[in-house]
mmCIF file as Biopython writes it, N, C-alpha, C and O atoms, coordinates in Angstrom:
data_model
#
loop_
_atom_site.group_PDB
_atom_site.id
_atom_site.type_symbol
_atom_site.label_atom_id
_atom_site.label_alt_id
_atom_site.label_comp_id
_atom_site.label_asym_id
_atom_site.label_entity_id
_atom_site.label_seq_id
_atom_site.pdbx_PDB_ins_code
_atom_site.Cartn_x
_atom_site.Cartn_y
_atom_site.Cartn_z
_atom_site.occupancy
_atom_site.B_iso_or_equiv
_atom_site.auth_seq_id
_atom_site.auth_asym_id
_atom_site.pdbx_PDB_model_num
ATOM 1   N N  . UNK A ? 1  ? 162.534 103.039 86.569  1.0 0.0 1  A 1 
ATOM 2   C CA . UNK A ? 1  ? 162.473 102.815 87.993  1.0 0.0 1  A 1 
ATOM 3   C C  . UNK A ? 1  ? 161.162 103.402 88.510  1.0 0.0 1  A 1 
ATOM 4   O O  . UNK A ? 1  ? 160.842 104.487 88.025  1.0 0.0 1  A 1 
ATOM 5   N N  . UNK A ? 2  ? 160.225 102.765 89.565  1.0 0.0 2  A 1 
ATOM 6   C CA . UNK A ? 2  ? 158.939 103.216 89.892  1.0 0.0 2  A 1 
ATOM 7   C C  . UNK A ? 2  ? 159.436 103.940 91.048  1.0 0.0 2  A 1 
ATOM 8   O O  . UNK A ? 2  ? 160.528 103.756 91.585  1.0 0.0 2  A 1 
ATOM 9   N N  . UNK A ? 3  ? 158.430 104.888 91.433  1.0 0.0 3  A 1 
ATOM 10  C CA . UNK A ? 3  ? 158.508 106.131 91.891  1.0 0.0 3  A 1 
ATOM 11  C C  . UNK A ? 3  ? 158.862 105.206 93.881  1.0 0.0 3  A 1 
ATOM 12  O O  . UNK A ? 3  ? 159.814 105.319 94.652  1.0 0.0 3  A 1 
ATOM 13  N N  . UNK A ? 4  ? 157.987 104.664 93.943  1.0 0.0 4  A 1 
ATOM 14  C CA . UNK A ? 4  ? 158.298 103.989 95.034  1.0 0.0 4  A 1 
ATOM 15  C C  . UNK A ? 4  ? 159.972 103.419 95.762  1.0 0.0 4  A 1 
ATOM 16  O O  . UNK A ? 4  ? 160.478 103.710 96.846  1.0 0.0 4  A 1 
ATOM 17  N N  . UNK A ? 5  ? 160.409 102.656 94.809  1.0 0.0 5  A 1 
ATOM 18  C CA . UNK A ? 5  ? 162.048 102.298 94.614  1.0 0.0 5  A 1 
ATOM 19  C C  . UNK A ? 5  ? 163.073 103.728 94.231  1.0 0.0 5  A 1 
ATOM 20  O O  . UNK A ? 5  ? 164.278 103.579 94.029  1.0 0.0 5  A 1 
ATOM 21  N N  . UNK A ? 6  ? 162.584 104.728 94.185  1.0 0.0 6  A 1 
ATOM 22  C CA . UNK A ? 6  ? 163.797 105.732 93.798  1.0 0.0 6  A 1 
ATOM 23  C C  . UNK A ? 6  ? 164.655 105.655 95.810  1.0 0.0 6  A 1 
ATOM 24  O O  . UNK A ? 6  ? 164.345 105.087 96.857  1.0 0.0 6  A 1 
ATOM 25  N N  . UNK A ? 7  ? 165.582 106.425 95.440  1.0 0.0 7  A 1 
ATOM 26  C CA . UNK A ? 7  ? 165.815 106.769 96.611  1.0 0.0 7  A 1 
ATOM 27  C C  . UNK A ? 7  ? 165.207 108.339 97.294  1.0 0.0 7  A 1 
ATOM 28  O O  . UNK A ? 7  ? 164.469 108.745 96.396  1.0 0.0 7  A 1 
ATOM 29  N N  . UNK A ? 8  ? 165.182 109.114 98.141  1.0 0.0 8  A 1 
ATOM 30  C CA . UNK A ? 8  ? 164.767 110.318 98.610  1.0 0.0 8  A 1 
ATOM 31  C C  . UNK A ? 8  ? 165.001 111.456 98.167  1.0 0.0 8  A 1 
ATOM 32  O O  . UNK A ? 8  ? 164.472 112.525 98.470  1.0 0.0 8  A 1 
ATOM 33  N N  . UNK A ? 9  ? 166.291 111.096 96.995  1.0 0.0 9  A 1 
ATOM 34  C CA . UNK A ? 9  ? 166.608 112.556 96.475  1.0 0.0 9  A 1 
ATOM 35  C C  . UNK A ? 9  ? 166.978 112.381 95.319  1.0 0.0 9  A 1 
ATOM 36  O O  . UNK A ? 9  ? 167.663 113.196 94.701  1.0 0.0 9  A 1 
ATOM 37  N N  . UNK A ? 10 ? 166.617 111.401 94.913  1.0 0.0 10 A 1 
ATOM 38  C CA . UNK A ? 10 ? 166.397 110.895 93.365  1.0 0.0 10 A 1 
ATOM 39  C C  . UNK A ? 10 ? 166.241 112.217 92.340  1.0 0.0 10 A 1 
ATOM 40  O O  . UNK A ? 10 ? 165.179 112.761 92.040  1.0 0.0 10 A 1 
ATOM 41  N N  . UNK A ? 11 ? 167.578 112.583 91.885  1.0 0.0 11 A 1 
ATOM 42  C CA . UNK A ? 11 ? 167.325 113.554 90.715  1.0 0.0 11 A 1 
ATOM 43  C C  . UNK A ? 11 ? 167.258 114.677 90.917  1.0 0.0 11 A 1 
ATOM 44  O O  . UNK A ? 11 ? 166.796 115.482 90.108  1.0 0.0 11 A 1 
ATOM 45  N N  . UNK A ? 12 ? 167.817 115.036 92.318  1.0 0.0 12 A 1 
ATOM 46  C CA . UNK A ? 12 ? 167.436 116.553 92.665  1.0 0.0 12 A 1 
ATOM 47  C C  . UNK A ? 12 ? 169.196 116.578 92.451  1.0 0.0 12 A 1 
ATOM 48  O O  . UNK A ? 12 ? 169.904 115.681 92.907  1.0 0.0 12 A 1 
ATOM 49  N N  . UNK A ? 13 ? 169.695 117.657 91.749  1.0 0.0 13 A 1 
ATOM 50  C CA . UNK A ? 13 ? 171.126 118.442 91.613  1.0 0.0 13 A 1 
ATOM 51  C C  . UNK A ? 13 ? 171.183 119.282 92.447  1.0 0.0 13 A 1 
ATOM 52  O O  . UNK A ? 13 ? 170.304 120.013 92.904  1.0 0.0 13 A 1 
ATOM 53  N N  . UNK A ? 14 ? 172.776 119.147 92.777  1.0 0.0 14 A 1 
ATOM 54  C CA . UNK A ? 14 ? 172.741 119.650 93.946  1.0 0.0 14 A 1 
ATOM 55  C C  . UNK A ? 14 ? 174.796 120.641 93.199  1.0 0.0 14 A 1 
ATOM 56  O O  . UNK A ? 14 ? 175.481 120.125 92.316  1.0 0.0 14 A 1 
ATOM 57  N N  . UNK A ? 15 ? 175.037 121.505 93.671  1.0 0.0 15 A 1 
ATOM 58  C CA . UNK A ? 15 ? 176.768 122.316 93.590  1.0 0.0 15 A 1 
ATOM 59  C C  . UNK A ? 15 ? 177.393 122.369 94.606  1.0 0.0 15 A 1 
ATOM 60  O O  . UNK A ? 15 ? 176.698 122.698 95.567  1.0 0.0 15 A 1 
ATOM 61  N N  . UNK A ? 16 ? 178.581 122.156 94.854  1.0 0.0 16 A 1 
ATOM 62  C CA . UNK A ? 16 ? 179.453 121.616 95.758  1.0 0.0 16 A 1 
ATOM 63  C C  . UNK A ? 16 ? 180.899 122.773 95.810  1.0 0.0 16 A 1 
ATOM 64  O O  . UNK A ? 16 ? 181.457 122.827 94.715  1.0 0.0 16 A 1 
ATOM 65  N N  . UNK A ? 17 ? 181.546 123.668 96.904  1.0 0.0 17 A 1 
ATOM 66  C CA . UNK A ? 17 ? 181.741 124.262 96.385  1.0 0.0 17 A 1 
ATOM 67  C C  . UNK A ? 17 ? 183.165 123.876 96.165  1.0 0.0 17 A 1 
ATOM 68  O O  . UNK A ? 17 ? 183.351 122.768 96.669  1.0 0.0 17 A 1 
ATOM 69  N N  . UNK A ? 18 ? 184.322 124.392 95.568  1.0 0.0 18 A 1 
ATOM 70  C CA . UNK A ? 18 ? 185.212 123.585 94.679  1.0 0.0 18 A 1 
ATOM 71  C C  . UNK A ? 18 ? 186.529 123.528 95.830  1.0 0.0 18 A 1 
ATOM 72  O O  . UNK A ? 18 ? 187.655 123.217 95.442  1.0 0.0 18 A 1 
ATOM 73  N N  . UNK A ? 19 ? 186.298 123.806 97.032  1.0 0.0 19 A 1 
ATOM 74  C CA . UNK A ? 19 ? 187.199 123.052 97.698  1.0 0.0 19 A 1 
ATOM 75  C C  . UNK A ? 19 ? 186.814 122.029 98.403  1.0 0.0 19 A 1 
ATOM 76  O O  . UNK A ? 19 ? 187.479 121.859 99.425  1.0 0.0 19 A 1 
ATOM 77  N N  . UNK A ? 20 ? 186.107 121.407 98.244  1.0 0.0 20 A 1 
ATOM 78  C CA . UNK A ? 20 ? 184.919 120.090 98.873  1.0 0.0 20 A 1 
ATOM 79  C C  . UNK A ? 20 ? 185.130 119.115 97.761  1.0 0.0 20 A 1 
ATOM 80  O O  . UNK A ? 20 ? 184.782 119.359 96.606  1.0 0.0 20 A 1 
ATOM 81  N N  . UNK A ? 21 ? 185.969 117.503 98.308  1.0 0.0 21 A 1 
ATOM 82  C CA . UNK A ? 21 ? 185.748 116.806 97.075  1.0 0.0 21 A 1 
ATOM 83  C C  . UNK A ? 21 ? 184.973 115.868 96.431  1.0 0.0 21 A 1 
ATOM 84  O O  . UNK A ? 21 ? 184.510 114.916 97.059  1.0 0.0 21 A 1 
ATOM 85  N N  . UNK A ? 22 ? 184.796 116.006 95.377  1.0 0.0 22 A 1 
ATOM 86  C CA . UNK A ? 22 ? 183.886 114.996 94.662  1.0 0.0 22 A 1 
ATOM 87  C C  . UNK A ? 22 ? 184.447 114.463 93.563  1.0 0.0 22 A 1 
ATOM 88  O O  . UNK A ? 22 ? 185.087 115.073 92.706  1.0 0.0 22 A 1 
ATOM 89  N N  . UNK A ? 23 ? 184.112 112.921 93.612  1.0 0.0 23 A 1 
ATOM 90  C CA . UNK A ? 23 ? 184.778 112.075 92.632  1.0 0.0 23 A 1 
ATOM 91  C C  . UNK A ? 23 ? 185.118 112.354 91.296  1.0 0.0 23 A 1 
ATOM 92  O O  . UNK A ? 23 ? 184.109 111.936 90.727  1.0 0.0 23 A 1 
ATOM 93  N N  . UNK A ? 24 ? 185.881 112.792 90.387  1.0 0.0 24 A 1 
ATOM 94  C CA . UNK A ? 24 ? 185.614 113.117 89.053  1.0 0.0 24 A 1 
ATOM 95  C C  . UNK A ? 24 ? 185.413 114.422 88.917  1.0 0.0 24 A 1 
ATOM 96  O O  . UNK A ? 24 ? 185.214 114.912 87.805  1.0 0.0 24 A 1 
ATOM 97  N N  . UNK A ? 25 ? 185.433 114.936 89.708  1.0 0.0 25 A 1 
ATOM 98  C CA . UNK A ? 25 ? 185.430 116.415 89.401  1.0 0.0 25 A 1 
ATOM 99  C C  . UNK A ? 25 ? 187.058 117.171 90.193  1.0 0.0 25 A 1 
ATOM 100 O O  . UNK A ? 25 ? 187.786 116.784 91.107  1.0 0.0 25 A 1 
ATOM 101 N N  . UNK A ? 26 ? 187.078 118.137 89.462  1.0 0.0 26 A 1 
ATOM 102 C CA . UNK A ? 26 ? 188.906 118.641 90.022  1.0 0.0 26 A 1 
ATOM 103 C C  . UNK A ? 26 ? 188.601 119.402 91.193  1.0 0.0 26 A 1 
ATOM 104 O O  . UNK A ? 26 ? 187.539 120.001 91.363  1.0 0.0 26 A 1 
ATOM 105 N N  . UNK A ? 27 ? 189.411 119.372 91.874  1.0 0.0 27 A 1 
ATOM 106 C CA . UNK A ? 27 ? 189.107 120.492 93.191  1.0 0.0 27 A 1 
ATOM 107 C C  . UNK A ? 27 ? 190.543 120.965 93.228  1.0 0.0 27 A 1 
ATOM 108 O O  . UNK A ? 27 ? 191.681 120.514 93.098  1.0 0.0 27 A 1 
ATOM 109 N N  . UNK A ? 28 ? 189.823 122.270 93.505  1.0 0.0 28 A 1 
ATOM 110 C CA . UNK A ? 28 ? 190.962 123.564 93.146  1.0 0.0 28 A 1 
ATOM 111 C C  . UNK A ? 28 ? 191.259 124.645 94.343  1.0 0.0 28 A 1 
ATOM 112 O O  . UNK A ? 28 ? 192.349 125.205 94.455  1.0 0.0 28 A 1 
ATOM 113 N N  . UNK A ? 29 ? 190.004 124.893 95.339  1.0 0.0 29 A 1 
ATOM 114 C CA . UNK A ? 29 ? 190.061 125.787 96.043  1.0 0.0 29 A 1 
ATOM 115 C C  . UNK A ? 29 ? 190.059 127.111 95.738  1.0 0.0 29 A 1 
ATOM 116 O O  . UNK A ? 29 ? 190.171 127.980 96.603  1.0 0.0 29 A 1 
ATOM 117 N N  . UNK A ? 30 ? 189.879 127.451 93.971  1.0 0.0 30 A 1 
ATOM 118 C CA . UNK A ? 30 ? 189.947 128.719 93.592  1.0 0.0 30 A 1 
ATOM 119 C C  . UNK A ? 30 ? 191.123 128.706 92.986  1.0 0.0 30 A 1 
ATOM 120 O O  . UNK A ? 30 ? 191.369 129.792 92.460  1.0 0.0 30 A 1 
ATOM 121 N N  . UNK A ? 31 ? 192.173 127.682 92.814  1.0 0.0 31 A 1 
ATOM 122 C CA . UNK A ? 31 ? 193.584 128.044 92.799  1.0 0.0 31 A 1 
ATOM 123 C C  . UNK A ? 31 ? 194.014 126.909 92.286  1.0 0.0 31 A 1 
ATOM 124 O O  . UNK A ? 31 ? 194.164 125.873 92.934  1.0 0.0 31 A 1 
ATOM 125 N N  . UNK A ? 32 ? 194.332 127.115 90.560  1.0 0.0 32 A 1 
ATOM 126 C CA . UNK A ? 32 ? 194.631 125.907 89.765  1.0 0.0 32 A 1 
ATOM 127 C C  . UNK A ? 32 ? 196.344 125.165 90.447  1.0 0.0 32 A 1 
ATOM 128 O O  . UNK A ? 32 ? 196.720 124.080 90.003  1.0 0.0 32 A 1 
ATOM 129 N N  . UNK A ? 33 ? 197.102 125.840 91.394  1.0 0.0 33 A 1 
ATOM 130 C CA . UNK A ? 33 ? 197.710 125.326 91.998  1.0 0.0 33 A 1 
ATOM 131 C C  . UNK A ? 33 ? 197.777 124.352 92.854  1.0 0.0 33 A 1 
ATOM 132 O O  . UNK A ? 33 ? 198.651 123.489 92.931  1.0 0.0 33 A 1 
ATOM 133 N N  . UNK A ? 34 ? 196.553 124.538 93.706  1.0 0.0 34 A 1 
ATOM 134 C CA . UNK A ? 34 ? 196.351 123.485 94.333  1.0 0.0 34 A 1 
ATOM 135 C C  . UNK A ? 34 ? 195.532 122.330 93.758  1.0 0.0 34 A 1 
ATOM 136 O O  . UNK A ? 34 ? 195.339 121.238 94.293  1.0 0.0 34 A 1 
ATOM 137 N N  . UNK A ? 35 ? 195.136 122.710 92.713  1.0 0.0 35 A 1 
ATOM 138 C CA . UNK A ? 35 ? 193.869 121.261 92.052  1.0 0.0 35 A 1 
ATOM 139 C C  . UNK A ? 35 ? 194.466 120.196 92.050  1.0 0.0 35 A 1 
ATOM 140 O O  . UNK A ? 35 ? 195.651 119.955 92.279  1.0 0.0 35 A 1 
ATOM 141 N N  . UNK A ? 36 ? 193.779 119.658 91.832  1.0 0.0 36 A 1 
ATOM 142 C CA . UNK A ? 36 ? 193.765 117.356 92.168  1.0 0.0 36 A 1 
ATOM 143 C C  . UNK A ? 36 ? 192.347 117.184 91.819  1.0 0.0 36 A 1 
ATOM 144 O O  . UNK A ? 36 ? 191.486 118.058 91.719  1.0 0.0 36 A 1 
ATOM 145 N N  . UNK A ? 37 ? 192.238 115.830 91.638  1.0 0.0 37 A 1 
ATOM 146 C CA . UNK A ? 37 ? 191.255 115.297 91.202  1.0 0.0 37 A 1 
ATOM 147 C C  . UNK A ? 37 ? 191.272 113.870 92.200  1.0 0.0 37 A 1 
ATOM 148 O O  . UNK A ? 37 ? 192.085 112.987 91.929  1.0 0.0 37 A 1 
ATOM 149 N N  . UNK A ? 38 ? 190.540 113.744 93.100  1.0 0.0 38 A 1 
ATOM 150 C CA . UNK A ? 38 ? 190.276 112.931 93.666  1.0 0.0 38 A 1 
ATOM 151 C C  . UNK A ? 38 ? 189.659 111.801 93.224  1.0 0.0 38 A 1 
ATOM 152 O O  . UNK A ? 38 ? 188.910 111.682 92.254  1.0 0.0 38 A 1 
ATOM 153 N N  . UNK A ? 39 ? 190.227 110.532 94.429  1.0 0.0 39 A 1 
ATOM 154 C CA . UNK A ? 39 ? 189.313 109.390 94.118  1.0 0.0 39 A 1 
ATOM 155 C C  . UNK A ? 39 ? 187.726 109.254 94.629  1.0 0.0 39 A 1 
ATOM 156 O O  . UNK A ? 39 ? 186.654 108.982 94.088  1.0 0.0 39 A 1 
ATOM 157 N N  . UNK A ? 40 ? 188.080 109.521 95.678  1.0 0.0 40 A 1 
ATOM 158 C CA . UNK A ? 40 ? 186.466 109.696 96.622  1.0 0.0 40 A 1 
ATOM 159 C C  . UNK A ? 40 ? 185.806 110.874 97.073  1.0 0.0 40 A 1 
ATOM 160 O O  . UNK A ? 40 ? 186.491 111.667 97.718  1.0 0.0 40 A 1 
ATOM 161 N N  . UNK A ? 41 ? 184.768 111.109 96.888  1.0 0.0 41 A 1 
ATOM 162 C CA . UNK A ? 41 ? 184.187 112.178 97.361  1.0 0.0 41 A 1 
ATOM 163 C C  . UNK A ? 41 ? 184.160 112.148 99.196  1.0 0.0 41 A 1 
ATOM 164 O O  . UNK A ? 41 ? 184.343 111.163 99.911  1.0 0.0 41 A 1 
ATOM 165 N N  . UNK A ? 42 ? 183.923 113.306 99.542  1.0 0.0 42 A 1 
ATOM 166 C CA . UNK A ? 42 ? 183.977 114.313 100.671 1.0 0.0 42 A 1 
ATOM 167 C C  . UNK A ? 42 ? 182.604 112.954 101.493 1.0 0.0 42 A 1 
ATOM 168 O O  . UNK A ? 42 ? 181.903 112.238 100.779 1.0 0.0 42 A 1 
ATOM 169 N N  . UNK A ? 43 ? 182.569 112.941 102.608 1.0 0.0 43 A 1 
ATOM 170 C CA . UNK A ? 43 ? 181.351 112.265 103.205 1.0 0.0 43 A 1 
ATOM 171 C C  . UNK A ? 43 ? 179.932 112.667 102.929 1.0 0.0 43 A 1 
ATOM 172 O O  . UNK A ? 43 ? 178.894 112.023 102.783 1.0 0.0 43 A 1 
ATOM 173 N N  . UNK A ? 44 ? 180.242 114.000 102.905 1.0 0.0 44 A 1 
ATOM 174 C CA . UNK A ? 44 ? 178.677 114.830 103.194 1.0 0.0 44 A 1 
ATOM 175 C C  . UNK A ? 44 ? 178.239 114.572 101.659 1.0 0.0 44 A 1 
ATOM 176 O O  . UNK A ? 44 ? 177.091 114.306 101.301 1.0 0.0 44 A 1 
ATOM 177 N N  . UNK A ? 45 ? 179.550 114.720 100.684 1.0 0.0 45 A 1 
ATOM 178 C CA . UNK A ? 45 ? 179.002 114.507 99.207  1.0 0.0 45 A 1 
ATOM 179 C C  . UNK A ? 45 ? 178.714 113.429 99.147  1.0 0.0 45 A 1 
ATOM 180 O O  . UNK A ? 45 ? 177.488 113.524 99.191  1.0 0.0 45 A 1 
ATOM 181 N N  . UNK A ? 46 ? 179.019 111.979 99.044  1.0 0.0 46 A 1 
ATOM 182 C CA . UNK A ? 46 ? 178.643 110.673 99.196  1.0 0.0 46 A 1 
ATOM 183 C C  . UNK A ? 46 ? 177.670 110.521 99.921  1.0 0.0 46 A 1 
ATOM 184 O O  . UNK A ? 46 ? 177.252 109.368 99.808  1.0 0.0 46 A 1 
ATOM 185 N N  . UNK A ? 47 ? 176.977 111.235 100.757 1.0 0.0 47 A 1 
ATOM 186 C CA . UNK A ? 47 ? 176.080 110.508 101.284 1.0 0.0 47 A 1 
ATOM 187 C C  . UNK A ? 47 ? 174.469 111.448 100.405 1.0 0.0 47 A 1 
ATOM 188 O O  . UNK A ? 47 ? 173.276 111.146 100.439 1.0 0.0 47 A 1 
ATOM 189 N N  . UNK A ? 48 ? 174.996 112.288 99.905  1.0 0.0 48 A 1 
ATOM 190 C CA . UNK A ? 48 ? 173.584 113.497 98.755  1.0 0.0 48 A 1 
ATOM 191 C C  . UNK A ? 48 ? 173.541 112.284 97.420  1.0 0.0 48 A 1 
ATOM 192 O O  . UNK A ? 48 ? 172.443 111.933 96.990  1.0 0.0 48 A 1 
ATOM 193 N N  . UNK A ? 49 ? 175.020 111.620 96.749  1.0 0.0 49 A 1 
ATOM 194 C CA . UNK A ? 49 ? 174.823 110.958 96.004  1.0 0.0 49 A 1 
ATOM 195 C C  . UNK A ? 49 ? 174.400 109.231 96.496  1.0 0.0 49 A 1 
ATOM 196 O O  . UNK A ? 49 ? 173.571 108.913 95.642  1.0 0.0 49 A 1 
ATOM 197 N N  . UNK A ? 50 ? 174.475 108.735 96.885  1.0 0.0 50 A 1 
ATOM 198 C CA . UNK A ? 50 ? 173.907 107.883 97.782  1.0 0.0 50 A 1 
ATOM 199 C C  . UNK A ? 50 ? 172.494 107.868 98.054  1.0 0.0 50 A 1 
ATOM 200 O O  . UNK A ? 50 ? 171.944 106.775 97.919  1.0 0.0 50 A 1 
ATOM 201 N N  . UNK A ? 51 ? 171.639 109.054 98.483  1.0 0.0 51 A 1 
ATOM 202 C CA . UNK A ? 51 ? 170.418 109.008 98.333  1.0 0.0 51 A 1 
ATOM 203 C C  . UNK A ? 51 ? 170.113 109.503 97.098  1.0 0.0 51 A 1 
ATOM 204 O O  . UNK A ? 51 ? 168.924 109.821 97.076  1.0 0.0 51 A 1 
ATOM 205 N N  . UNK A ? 52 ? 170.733 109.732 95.935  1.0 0.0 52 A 1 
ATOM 206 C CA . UNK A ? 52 ? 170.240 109.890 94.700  1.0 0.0 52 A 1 
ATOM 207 C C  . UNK A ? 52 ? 170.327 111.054 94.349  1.0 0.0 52 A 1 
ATOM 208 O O  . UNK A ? 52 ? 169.820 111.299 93.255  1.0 0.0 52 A 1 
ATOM 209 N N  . UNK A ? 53 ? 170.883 112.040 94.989  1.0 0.0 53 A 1 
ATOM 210 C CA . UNK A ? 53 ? 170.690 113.975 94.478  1.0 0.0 53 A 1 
ATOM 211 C C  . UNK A ? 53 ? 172.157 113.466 93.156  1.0 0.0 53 A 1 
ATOM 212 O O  . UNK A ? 53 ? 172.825 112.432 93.131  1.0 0.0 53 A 1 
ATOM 213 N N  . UNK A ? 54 ? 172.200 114.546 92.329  1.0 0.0 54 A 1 
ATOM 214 C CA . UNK A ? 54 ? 173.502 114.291 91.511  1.0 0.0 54 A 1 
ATOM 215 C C  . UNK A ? 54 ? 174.022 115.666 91.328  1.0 0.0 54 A 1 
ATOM 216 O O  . UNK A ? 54 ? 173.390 116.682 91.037  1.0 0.0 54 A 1 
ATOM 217 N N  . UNK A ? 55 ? 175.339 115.508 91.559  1.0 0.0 55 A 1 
ATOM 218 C CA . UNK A ? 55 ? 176.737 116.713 91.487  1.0 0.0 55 A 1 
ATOM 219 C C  . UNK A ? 55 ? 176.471 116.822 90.395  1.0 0.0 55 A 1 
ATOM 220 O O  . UNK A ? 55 ? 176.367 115.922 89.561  1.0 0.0 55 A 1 
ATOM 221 N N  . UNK A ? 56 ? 176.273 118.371 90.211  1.0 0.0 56 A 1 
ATOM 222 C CA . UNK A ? 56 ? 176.369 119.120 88.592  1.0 0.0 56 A 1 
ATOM 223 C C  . UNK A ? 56 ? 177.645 119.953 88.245  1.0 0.0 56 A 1 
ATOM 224 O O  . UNK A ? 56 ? 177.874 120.352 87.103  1.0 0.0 56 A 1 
ATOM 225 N N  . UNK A ? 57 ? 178.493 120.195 89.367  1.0 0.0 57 A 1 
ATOM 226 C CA . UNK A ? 57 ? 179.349 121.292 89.221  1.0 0.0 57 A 1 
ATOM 227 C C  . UNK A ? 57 ? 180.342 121.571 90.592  1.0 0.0 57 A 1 
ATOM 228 O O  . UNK A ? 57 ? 179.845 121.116 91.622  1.0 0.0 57 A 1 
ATOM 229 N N  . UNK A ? 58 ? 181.336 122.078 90.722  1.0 0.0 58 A 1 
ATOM 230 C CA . UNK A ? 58 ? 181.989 122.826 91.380  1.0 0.0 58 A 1 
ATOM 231 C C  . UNK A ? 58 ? 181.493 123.983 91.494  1.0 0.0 58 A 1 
ATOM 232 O O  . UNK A ? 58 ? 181.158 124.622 90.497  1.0 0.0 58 A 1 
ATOM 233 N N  . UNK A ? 59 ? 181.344 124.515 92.901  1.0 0.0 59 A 1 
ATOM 234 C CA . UNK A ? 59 ? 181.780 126.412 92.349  1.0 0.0 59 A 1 
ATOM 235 C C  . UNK A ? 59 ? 182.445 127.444 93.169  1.0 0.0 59 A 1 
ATOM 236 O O  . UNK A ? 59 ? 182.598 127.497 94.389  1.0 0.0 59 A 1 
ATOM 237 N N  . UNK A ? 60 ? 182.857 128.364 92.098  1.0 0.0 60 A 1 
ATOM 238 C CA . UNK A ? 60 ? 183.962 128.893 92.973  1.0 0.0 60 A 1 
ATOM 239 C C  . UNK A ? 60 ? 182.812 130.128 93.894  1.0 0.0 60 A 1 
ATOM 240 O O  . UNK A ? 60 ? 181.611 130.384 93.809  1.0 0.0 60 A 1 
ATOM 241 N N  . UNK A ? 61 ? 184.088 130.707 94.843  1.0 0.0 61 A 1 
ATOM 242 C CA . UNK A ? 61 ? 183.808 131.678 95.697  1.0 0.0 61 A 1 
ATOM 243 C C  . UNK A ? 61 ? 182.718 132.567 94.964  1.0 0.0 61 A 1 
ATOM 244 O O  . UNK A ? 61 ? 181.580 132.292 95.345  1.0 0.0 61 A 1 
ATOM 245 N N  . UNK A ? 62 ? 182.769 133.300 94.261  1.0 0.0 62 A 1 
ATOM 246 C CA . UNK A ? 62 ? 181.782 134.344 93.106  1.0 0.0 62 A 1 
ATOM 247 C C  . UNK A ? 62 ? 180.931 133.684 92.747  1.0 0.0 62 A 1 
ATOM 248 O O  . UNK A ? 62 ? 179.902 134.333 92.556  1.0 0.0 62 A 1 
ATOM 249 N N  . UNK A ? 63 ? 180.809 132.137 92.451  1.0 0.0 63 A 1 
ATOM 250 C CA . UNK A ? 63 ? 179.635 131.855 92.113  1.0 0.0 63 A 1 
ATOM 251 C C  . UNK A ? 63 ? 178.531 131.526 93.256  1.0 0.0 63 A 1 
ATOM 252 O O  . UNK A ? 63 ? 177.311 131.551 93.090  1.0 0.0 63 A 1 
ATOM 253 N N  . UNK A ? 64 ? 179.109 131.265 94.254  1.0 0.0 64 A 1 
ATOM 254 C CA . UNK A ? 64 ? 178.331 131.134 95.860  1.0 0.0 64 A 1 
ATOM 255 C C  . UNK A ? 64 ? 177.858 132.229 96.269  1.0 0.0 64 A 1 
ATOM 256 O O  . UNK A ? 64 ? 176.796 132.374 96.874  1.0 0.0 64 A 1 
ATOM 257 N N  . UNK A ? 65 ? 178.821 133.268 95.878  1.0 0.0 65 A 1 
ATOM 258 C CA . UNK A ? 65 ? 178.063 134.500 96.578  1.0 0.0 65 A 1 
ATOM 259 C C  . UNK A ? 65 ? 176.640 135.623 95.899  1.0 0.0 65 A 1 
ATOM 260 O O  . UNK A ? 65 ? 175.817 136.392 96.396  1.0 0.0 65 A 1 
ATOM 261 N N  . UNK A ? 66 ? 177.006 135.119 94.474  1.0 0.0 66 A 1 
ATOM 262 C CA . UNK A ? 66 ? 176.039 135.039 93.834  1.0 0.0 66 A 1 
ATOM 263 C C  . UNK A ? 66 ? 174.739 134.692 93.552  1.0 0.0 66 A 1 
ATOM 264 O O  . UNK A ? 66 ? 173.749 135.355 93.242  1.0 0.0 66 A 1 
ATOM 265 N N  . UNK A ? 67 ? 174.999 133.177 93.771  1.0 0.0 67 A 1 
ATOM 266 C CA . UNK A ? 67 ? 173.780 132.902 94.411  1.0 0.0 67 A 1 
ATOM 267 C C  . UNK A ? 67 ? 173.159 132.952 95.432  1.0 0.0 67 A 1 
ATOM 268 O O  . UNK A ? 67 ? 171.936 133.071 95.360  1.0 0.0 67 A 1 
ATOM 269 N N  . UNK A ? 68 ? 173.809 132.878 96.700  1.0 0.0 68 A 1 
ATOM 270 C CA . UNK A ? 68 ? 172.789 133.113 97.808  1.0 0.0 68 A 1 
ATOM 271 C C  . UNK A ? 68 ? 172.637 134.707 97.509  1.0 0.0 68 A 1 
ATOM 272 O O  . UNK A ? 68 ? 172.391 135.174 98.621  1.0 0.0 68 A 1 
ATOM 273 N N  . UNK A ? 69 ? 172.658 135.770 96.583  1.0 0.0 69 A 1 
ATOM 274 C CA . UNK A ? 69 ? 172.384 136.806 96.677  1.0 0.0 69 A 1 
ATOM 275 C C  . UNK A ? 69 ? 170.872 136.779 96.091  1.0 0.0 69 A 1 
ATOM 276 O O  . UNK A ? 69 ? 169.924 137.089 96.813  1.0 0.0 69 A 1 
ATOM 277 N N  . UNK A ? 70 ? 170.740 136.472 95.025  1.0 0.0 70 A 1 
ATOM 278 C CA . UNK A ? 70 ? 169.852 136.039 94.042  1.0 0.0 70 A 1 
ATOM 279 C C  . UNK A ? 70 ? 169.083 135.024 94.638  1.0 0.0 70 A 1 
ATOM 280 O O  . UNK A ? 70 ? 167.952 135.077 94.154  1.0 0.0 70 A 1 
ATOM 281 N N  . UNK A ? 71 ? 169.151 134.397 95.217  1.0 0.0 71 A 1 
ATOM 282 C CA . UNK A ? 71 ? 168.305 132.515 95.332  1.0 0.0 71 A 1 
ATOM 283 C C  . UNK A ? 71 ? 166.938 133.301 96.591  1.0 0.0 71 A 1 
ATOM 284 O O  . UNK A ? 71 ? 165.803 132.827 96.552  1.0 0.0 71 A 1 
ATOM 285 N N  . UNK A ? 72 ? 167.193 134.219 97.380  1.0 0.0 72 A 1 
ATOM 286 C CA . UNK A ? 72 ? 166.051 134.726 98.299  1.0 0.0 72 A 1 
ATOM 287 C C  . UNK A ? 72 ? 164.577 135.038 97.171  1.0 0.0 72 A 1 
ATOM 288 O O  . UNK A ? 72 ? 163.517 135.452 97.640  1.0 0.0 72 A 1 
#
């Protein structure tokens, strides 16, 4: 695909955190009780994959806080 035709976020990964759903991936809320695996992703997620970013992961609470600790 030429650089022109990608879409805007073509290839940029993006983590979602695991009570937010996304297609194919389980959402849990932290809490294998509540997990499901949805058909459709969340809006805000459909519209990151839509312009081309791609879901790498769920993450839980500890891993969010983690990173925005670290990511400055």
């Amino acid at each position: 695909m030429h650089a022109a035709d990608r879409p805007p976020l073509w290839g940029i990964p993006f983590a979602v955190k695991d009570n937010i759903d996304v297609a194919g991936f389980k959402t849990t809320a932290a809490c294998e009780d509540f997990a499901y695996e949805p058909e459709d992703s969340a809006p805000a997620v459909q519209a990151l994959l839509n312009a081309g970013a791609s879901a790498t992961t769920h993450l839980c609470k500890l891993q969010c806080c983690t990173y925005m600790q670290h990511s400055s």
